[in-house]
C-alpha positions as CSV (number, residue, x, y, z in Angstrom):
1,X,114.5,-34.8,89.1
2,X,112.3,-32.3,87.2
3,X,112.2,-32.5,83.1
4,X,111.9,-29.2,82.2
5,X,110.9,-27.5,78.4
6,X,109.0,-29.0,75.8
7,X,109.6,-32.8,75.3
8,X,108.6,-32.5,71.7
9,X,111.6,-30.0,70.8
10,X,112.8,-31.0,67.7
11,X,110.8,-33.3,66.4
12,X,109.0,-32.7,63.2
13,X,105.2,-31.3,62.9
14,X,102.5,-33.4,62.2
15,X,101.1,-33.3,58.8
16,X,98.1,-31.0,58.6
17,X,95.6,-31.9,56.1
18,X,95.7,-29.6,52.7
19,X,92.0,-28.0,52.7
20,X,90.9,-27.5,48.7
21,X,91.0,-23.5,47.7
22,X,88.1,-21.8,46.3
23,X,89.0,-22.4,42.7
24,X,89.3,-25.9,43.3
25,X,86.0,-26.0,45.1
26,X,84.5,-23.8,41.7
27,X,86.1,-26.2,39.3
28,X,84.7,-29.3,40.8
29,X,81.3,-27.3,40.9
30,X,81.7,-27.2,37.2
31,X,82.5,-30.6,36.9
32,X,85.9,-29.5,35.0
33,X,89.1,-31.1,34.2
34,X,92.4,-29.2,34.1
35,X,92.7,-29.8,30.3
36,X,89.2,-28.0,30.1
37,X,89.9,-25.1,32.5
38,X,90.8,-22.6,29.7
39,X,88.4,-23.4,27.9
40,X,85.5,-22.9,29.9
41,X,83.5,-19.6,29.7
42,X,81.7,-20.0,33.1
43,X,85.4,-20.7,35.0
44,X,86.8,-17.6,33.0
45,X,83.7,-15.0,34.3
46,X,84.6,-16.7,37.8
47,X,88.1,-15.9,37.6
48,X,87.6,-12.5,36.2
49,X,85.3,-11.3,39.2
50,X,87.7,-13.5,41.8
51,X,91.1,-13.2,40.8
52,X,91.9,-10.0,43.4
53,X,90.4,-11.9,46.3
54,X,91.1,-15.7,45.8
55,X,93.9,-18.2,44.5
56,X,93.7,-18.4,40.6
57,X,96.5,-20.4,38.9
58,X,99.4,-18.2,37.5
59,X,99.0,-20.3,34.4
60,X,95.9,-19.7,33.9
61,X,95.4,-16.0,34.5
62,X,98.8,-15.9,31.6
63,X,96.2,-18.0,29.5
64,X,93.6,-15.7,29.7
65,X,96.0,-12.5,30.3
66,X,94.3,-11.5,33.7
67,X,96.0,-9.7,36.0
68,X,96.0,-9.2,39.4
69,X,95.8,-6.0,41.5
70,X,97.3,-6.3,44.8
71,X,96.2,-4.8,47.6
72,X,97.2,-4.6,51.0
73,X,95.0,-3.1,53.9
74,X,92.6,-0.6,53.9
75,X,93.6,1.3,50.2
76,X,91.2,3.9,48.9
């Protein structure tokens, strides 16, 4: 007898591995701790020229009132 379809049906995904985002990668750069993110010019000028392109904590951006333009595809 021939098994047919995908033995694995069902069953749950392997875990994949969360990779750290950019802002975590530019916060450990700068040797930060989350109580010191607002407070940090260097993070804030980061965040200013990054926060269209890149993850940003909501929180943060509120803290600093930075908003975020949002763009989708090629927009003139």
């Amino acid at each position: 007898m021939v098994r047919r379809g995908n033995p694995d049906w069902g069953k749950p995904l392997p875990r994949i591995p969360a990779l750290p985002t950019e802002f975590d990668l530019e916060v450990k750069r700068l040797g930060l701790t989350k109580a010191h993110y607002a407070g940090s010019a260097q993070l804030r000028r980061w965040c200013e020229r990054n926060r269209n392109r890149v993850y940003v904590p909501e929180w943060l951006l509120k803290e600093w009132r930075l908003e975020v333009v949002a763009t989708y595809g090629d927009v003139a």
